[in-house]
C-alpha positions as CSV (number, residue, x, y, z in Angstrom):
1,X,-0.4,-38.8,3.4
2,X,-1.1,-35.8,1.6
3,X,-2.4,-36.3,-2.3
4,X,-3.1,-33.4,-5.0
5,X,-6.5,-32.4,-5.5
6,X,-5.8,-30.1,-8.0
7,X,-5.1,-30.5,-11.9
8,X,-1.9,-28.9,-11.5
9,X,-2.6,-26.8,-14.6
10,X,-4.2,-23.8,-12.9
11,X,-3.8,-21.4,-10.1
12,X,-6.1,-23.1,-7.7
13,X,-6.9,-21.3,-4.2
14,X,-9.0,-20.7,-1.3
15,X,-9.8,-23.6,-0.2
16,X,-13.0,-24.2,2.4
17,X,-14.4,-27.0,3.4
18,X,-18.1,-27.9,3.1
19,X,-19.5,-29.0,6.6
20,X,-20.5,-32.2,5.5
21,X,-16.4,-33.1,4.9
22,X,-17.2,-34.4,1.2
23,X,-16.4,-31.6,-0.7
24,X,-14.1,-28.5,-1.0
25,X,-15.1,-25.2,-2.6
26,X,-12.5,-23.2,-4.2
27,X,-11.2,-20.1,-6.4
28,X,-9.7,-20.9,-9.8
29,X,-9.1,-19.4,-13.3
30,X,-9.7,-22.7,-15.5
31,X,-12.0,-21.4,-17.7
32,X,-9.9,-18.4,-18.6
33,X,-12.5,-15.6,-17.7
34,X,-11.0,-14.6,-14.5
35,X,-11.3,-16.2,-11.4
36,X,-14.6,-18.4,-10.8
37,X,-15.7,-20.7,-7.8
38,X,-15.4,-23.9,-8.2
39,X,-16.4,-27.4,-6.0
40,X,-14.4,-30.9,-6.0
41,X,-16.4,-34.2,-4.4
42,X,-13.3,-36.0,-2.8
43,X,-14.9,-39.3,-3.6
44,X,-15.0,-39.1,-7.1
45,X,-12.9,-36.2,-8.1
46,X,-15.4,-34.5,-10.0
47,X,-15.5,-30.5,-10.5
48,X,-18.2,-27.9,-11.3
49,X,-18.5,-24.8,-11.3
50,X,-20.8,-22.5,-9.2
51,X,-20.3,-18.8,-10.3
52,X,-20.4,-17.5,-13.9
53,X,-20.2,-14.0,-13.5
54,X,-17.9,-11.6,-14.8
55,X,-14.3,-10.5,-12.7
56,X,-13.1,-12.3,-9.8
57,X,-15.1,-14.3,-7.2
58,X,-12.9,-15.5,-4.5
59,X,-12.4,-16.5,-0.9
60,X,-15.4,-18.7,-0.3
61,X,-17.3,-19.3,3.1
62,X,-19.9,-22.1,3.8
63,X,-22.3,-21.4,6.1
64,X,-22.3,-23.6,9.3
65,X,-25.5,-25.7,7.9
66,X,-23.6,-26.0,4.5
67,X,-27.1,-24.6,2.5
68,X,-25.6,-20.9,2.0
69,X,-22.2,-20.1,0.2
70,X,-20.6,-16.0,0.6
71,X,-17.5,-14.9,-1.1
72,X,-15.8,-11.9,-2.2
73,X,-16.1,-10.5,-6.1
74,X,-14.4,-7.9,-7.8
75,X,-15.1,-6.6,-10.9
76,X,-15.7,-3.3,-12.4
77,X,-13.3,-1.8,-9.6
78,X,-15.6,-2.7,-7.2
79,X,-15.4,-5.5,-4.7
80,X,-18.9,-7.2,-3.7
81,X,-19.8,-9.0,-0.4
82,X,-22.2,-11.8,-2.2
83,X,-24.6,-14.2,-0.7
84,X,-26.2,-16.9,-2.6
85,X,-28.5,-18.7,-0.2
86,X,-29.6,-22.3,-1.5
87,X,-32.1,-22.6,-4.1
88,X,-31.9,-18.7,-4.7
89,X,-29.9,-15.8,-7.0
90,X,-26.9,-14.3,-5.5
91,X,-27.1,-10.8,-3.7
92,X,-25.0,-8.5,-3.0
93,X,-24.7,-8.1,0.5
94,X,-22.2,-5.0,0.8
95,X,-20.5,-2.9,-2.3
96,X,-17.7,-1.0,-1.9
97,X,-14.5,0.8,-4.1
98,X,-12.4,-0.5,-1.5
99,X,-11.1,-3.9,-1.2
100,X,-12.5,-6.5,0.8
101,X,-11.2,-10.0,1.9
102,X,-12.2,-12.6,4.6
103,X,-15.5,-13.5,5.0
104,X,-16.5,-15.8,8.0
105,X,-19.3,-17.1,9.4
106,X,-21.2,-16.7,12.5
107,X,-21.9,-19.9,14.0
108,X,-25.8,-19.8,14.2
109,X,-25.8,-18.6,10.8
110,X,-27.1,-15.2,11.3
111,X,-24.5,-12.7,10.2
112,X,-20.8,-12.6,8.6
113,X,-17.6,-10.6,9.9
114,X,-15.1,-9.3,6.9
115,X,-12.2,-7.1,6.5
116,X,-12.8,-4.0,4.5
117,X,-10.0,-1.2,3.8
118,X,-10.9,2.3,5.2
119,X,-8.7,4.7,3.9
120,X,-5.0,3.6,4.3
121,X,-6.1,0.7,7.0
122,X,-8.4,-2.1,7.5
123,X,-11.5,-2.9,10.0
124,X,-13.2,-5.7,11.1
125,X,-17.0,-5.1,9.9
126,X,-20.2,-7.3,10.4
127,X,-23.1,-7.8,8.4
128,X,-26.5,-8.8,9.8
129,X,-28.7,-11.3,7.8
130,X,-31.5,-9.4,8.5
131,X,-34.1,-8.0,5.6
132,X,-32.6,-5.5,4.7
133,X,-29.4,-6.4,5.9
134,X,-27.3,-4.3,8.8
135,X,-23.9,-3.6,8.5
136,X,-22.0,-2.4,11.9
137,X,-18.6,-2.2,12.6
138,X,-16.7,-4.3,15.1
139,X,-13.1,-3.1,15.6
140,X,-10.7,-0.8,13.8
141,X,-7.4,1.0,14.0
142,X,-5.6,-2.6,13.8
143,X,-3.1,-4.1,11.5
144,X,-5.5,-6.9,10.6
145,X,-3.7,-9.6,9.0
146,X,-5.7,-10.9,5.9
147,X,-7.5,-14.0,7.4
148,X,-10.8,-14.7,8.4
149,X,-12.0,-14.5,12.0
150,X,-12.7,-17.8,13.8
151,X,-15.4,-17.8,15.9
152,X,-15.8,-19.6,19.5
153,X,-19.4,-19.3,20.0
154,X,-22.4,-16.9,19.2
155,X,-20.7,-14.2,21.5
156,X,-16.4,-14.7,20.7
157,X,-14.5,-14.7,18.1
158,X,-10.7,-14.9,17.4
159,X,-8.5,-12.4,14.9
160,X,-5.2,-11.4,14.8
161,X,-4.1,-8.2,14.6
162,X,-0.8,-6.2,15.7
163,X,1.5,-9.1,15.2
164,X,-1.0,-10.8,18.4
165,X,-4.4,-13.3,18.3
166,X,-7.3,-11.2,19.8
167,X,-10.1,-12.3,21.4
168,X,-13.2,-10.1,20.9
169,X,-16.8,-10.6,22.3
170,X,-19.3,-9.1,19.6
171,X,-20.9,-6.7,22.4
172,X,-17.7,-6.1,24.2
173,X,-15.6,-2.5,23.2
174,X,-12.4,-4.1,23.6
175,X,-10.7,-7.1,22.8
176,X,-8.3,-8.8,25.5
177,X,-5.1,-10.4,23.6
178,X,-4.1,-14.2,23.8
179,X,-1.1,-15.1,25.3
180,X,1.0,-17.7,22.5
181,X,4.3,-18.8,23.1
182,X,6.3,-21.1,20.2
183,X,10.2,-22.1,20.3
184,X,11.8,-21.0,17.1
185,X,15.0,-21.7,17.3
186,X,17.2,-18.6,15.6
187,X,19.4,-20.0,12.6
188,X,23.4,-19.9,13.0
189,X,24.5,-17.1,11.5
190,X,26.1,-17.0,7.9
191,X,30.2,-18.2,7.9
192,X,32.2,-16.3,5.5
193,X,32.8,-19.6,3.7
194,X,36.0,-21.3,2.5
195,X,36.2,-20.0,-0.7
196,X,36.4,-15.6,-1.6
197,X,33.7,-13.8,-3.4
198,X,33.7,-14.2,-6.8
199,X,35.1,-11.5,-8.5
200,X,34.0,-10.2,-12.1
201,X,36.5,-9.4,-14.6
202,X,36.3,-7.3,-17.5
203,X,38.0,-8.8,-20.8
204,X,38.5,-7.3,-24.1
205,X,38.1,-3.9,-22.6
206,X,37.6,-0.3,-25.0
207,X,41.1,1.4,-25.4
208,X,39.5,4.6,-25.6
209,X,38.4,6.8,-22.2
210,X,34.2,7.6,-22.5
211,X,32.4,10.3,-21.0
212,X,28.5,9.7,-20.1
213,X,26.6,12.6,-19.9
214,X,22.6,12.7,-19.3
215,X,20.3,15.0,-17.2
216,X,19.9,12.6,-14.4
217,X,21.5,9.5,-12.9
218,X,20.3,6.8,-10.5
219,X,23.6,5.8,-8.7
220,X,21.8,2.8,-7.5
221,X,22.8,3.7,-3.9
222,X,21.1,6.2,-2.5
223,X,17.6,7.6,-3.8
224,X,16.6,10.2,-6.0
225,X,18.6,11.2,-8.9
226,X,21.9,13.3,-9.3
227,X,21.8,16.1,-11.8
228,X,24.2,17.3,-14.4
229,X,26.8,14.6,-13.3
230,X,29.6,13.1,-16.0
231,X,30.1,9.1,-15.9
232,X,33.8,8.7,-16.8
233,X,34.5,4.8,-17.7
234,X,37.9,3.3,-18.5
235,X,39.4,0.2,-18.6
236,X,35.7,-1.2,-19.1
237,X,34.9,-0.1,-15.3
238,X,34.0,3.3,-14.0
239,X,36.7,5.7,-13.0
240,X,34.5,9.0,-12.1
241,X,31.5,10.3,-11.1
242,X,31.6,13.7,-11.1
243,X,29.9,17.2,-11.6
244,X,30.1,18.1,-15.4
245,X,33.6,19.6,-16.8
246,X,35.5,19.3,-19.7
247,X,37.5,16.1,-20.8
248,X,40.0,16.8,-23.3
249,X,41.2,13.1,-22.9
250,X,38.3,11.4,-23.5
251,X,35.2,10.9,-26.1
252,X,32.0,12.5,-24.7
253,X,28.5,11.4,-25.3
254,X,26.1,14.2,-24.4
255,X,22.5,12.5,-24.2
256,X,20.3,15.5,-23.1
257,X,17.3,15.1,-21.1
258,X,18.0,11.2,-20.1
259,X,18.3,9.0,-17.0
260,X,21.3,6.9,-16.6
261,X,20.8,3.9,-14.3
262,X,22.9,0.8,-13.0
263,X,22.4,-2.0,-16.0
264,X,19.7,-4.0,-15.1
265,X,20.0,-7.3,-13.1
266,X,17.5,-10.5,-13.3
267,X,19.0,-13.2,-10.3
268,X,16.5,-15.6,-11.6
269,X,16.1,-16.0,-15.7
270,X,15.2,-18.5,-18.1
271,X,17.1,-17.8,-21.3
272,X,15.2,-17.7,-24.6
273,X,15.1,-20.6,-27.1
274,X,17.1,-18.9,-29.9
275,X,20.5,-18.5,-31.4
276,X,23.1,-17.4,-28.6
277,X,23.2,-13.9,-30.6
278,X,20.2,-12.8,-31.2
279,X,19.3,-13.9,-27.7
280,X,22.5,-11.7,-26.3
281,X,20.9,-9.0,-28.3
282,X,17.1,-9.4,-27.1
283,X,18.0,-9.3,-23.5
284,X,20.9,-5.3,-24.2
285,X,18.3,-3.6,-25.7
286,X,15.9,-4.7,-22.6
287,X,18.4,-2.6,-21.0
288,X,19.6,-6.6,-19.0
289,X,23.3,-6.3,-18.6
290,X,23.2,-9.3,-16.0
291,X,20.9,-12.4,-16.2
292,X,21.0,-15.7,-14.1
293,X,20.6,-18.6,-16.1
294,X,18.1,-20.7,-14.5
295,X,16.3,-22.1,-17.4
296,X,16.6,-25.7,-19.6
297,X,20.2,-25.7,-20.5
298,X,20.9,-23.8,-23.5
299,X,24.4,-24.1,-24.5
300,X,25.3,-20.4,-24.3
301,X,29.0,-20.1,-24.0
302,X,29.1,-17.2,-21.7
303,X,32.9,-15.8,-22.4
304,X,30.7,-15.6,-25.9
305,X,28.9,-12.1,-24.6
306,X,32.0,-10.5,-23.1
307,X,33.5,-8.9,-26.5
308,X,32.1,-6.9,-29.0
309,X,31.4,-9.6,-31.7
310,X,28.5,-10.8,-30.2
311,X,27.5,-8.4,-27.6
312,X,25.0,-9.7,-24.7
313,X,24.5,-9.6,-21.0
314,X,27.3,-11.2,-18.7
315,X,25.9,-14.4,-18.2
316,X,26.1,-16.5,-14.9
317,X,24.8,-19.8,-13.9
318,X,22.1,-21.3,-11.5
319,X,22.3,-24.7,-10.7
320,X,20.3,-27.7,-8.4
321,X,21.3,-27.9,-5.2
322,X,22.1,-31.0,-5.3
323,X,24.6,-30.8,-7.7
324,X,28.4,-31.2,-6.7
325,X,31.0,-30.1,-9.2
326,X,33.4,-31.6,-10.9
327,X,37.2,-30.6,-10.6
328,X,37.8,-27.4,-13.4
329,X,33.8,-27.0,-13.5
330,X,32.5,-23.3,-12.7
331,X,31.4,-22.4,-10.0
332,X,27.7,-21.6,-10.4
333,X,26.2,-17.7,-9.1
334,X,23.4,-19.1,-7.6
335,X,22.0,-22.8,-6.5
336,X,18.3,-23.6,-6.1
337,X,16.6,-25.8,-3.9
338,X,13.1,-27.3,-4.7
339,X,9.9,-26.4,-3.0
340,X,9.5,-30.3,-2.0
341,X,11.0,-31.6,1.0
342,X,13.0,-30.2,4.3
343,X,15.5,-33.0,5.0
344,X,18.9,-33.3,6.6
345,X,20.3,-33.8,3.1
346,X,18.9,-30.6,2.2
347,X,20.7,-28.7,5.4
348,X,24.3,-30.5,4.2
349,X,23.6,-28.8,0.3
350,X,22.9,-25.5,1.6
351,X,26.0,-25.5,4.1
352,X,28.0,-27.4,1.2
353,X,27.3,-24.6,-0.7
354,X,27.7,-21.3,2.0
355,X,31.5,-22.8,2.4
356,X,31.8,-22.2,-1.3
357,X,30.2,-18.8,-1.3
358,X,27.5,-19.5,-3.3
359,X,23.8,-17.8,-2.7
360,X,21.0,-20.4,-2.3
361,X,17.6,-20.6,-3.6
362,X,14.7,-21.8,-1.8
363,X,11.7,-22.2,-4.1
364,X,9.4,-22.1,-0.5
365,X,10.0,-19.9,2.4
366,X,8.8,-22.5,4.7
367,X,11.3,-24.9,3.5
368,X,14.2,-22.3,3.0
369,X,13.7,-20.9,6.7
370,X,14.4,-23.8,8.5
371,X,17.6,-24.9,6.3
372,X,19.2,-21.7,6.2
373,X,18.7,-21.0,1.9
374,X,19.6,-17.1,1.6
375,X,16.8,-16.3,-1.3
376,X,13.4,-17.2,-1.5
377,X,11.0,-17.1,-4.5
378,X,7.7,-15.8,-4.4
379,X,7.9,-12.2,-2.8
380,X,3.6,-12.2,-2.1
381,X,4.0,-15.6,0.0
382,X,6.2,-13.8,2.8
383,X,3.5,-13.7,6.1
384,X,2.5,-10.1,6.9
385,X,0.4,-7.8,7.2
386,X,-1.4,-5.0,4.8
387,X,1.0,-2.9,7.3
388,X,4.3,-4.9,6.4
389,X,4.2,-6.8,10.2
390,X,5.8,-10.4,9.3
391,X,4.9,-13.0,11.6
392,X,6.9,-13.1,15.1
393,X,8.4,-17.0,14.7
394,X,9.6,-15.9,11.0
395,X,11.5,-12.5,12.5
396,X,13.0,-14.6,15.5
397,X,14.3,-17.0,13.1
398,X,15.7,-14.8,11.1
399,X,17.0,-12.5,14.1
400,X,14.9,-9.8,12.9
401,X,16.8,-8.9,9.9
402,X,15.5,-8.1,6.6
403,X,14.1,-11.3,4.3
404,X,15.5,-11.1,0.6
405,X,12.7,-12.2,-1.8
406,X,13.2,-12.7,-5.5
407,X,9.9,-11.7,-6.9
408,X,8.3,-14.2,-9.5
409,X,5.0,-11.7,-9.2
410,X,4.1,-10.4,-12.8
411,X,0.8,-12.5,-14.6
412,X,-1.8,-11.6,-16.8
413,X,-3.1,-9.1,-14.6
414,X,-0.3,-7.3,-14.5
415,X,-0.8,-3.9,-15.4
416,X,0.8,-2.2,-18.6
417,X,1.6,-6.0,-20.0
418,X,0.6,-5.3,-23.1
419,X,2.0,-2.2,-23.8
420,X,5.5,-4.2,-23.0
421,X,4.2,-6.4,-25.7
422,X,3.6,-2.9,-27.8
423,X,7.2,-1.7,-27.4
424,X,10.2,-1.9,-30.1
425,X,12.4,-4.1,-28.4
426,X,9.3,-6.4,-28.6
427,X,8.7,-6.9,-31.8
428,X,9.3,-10.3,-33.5
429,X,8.4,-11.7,-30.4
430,X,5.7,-13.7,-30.1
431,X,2.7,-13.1,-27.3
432,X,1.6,-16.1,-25.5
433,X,-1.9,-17.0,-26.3
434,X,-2.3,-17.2,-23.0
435,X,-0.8,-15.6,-19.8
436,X,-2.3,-17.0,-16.7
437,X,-3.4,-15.0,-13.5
438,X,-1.9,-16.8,-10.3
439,X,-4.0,-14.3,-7.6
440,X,-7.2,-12.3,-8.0
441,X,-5.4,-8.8,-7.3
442,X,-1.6,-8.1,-6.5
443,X,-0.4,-8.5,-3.0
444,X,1.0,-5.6,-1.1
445,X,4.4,-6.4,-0.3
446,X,6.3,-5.4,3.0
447,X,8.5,-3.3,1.6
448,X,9.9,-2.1,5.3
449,X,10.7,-5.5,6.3
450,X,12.1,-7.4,3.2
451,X,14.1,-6.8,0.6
452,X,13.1,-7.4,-2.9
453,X,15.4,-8.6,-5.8
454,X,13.9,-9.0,-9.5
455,X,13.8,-13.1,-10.5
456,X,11.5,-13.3,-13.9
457,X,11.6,-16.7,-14.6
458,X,8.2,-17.7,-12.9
459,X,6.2,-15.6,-14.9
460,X,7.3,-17.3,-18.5
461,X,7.2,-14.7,-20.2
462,X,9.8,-13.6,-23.2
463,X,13.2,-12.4,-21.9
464,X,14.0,-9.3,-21.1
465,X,10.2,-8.1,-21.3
466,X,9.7,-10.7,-18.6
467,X,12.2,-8.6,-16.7
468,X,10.0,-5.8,-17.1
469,X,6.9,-7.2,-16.3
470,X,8.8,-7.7,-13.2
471,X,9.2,-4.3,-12.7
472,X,5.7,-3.5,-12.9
473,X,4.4,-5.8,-11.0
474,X,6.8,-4.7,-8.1
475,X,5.8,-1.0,-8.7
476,X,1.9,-2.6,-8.6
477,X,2.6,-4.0,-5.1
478,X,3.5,-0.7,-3.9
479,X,7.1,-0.6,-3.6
480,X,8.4,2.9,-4.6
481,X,10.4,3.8,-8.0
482,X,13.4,3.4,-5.5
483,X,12.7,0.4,-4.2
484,X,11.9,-0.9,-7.9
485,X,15.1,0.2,-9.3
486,X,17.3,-1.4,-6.7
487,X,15.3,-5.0,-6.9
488,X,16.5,-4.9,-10.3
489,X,20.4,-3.1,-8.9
490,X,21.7,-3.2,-5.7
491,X,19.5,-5.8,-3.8
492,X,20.1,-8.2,-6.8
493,X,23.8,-7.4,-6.4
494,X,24.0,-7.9,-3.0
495,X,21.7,-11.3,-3.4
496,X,24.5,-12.8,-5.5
497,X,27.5,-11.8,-3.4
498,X,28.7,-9.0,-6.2
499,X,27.5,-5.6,-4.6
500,X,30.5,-3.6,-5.3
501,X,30.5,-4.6,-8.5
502,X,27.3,-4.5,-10.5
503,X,24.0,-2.5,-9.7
504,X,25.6,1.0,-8.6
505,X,27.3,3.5,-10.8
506,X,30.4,4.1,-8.7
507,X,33.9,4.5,-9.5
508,X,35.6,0.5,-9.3
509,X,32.3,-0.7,-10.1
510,X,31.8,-2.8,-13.7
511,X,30.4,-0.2,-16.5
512,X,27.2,-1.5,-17.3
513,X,24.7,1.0,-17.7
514,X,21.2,1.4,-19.3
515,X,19.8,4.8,-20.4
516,X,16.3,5.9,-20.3
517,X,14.0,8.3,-21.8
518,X,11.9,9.6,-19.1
519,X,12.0,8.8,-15.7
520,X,11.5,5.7,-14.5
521,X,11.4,6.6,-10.5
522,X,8.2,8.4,-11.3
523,X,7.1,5.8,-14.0
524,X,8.3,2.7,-13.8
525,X,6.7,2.0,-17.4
526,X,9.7,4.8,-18.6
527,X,12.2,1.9,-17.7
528,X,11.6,0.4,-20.9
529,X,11.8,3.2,-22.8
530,X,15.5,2.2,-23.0
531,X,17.7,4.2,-25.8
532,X,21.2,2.7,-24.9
533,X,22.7,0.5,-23.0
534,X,26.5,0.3,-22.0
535,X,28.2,-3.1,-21.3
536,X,31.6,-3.7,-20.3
537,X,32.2,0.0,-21.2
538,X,30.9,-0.3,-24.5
539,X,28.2,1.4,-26.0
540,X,25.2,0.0,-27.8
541,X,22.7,1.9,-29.4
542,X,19.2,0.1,-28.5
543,X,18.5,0.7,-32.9
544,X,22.0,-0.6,-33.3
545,X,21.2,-3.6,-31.1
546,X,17.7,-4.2,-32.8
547,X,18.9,-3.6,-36.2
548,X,21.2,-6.8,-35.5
549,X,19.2,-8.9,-34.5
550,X,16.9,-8.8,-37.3
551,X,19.8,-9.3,-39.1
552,X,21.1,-12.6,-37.2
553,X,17.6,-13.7,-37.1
């Protein structure tokens, strides 16, 4: 039987049992001034906290006698190697302005081994409980994967590194690797399904030809930008890309020193809790041209945001899993599956849905591996390494091909969330009083091995600034202003099934753009310095848009 420990109201983590089996000492911010330690007696339930100090104190080690308690803390932009042995002050044991993770015990007691970044890489170091105490090194040039060693005896200890578990004496100079073997079976590969992609329409198009013209465009396909390029668009679609000339058939707009990029997609959106227009008109001049309902039920009509009366993103649906359609009903963009349970019933939904053409959503990767889901949310809970090395059983099961992620990473630590807050398209709407932190620092994400599309609604923030909270977060993680841009283009495209459609600015494709002042592959913060948006071949004036929706407000 398993049973919740936790309150279910904060981001609880790193768990470590005491020795004695009673109680379990953990990381959580419940108090609202970063990330404490915390301890829970099983018996009764009851929690107190151990640390007070300012920044983050996490990943907790007992000692082996269950007297002495490490951990890691950050704060100040340093990370900390503390000791607090029992009955006296904490100490810091090693302080460095490179992360540290890991901590583990020596089973006598007498030192700890912990992961430290060097540079671009991370090492297995040891410190000595001596007075003073001795740090020495114990192996490096590794892809160390983030977990604490396990130790055999006094002289062995287990790590894993390089995709393989490692066995290391402490006086040996090499370590001798373990031989694992595991089925995992490989899942069936995807059928084309019954039913065709769907395929977007444009209605209520402009009459009139447009030229876009702007210093640089992101196509969305390729990176880097394009210079002195016009964007012809007719029909509401895109007819041309091509080096600038004159149109005596068409209107041109000649922006100047501005980035044109694919509008921006969100595969995974809660709507906001206002009136259909001035919500259509939040989420434009956020530069959204696409957003996946996946939020309480509003009762947006979505044929509502195709014209120019009340201009807004196009709008598709998410929808349970477990839902099955009634005859006329539309089909839904996207279908999510809960974190809870791995049943049969939950293999017949996903393949019920696959014959349809129709994305799912696993809320867990555990759960969504082993049924076959197509998305999962949560791009830091993807095993790998600092290196981007995902675990063997997870790249045989997936036959080695790239893992789409929707991201669900922004918090309150997210950096530049405030100045979102601080921008026009912001204001008139209202700050949480509180924005929780779900992690201690942002996970590096394995940008080599999985692809990345933006999903906002996990960080409950506003829409349309949640999308680019998103974006920061991603950019925080260490993907590249490519790799940003097409989480929030072409991967989100491709996750719903609509590549050649949306999230590229190519001729056939839908003409939905959003243009920038600055440039956002250098700054990802310039992506919300948006100025314009075009939507269905229309264009909206981000002032326009604003000045709107003060007025529908």
């Amino acid at each position: 039987e398993t049973s919740r420990l936790g309150t279910g109201r904060h981001y609880d983590q790193h768990p470590n049992w005491h020795p004695d089996g009673q109680r379990i000492v953990f990381s959580s911010d419940r108090r609202d001034s970063g990330f404490d330690l915390w301890e829970l007696d099983l018996a009764t339930g009851l929690t107190w906290r151990l640390t007070h100090e300012e920044g983050d104190e996490t990943e907790p080690a007992w000692s082996p006698d269950g007297r002495d308690l490490a951990w890691i803390s950050r704060r100040n932009g340093q990370w900390r190697l503390v000791l607090r042995r029992r009955g006296e002050p904490a100490t810091d044991l090693v302080v460095t302005d490179e992360p540290m993770a890991a901590p583990a015990w020596r089973p006598d007691g007498t030192l700890l081994t912990y992961l430290r970044r060097d540079g671009g890489e991370y090492r297995l170091d040891m410190v000595i409980l001596s007075d003073p105490p001795v740090i020495r090194p114990l192996a490096a040039q590794q892809d160390f994967f983030l977990s604490p060693a396990s130790w055999l005896d006094r002289q062995r200890l287990y790590y894993t590194a390089d995709g393989v578990i490692r066995l290391r004496s402490i006086n040996a100079w090499q370590s001798e690797e373990i031989p694992f073997r595991a089925d995992a079976g490989m899942l069936a590969p995807r059928s084309p399904g019954e039913e065709p992609p769907r395929q977007l329409t444009v209605t209520d198009a402009p009459g009139h030809r447009l030229v876009i013209r702007a210093a640089r465009l992101f196509d969305g396909m390729r990176p880097g930008y394009r210079n002195d390029v016009d964007i012809l668009i007719e029909g509401g679609r895109i007819a041309a890309v091509e080096p600038r000339r004159e149109w005596p058939d068409a209107r041109v707009l000649d922006l100047g020193d501005v980035s044109v990029l694919p509008g921006f997609i969100d595969v995974y959106s809660a709507l906001p809790a206002s009136s259909q227009a001035a919500a259509g008109l939040q989420l434009l001049s956020f530069g959204i041209t696409t957003v996946v309902d996946a939020g309480p039920e509003r009762g947006y009509d979505a044929a509502a945001w195709e014209g120019e009366q009340m201009p807004g993103p196009r709008l598709l649906r998410a929808a349970p899993a477990s839902l099955r359609p009634e005859d006329g009903d539309v089909r839904p963009s996207l279908v999510t599956l809960p974190a809870e349970g791995a049943g049969g019933g939950d293999r017949q939904q996903v393949q019920y849905w696959r014959d349809r053409g129709v994305p799912v959503l696993s809320e867990s990767w555990s759960t969504g591996f082993h049924i076959g889901a197509d998305l999962f949310l949560g791009a830091d809970t993807l095993p790998a390494s600092p290196q981007g090395v995902q675990y063997q059983d997870v790249r045989v099961a997936l036959g080695a091909g790239p893992v789409t992620m929707v991201s669900g990473l922004a918090d309150g630590g997210t950096p530049g969330l405030s100045a979102l807050f601080g921008t026009r398209q912001a204001e008139g709407l209202r700050q949480p009083p509180d924005i929780p932190r779900r992690r201690a620092s942002m996970p590096q994400l394995a940008s080599e091995t999985s692809t990345v599309a933006v999903g906002s609604k996990p960080n409950g923030l506003p829409a349309g600034l949640a999308t680019h909270a998103e974006l920061r977060a991603l950019a925080a993680a260490g993907l590249s202003g490519d790799q940003v841009l097409w989480a929030a283009g072409r991967n989100a495209a491709r996750a719903l099934g609509l590549e050649n459609q949306i999230g590229r600015v190519a001729p056939g494709a839908l003409a939905d753009l959003v243009l920038i002042a600055g440039e956002p592959r250098a700054r990802i913060a310039d992506a919300a310095n948006v100025i314009a948006v075009v939507r269905n071949g229309r264009f909206y004036s981000v002032g326009r848009l604003l000045d709107r929706r003060a007025t529908v407000e």
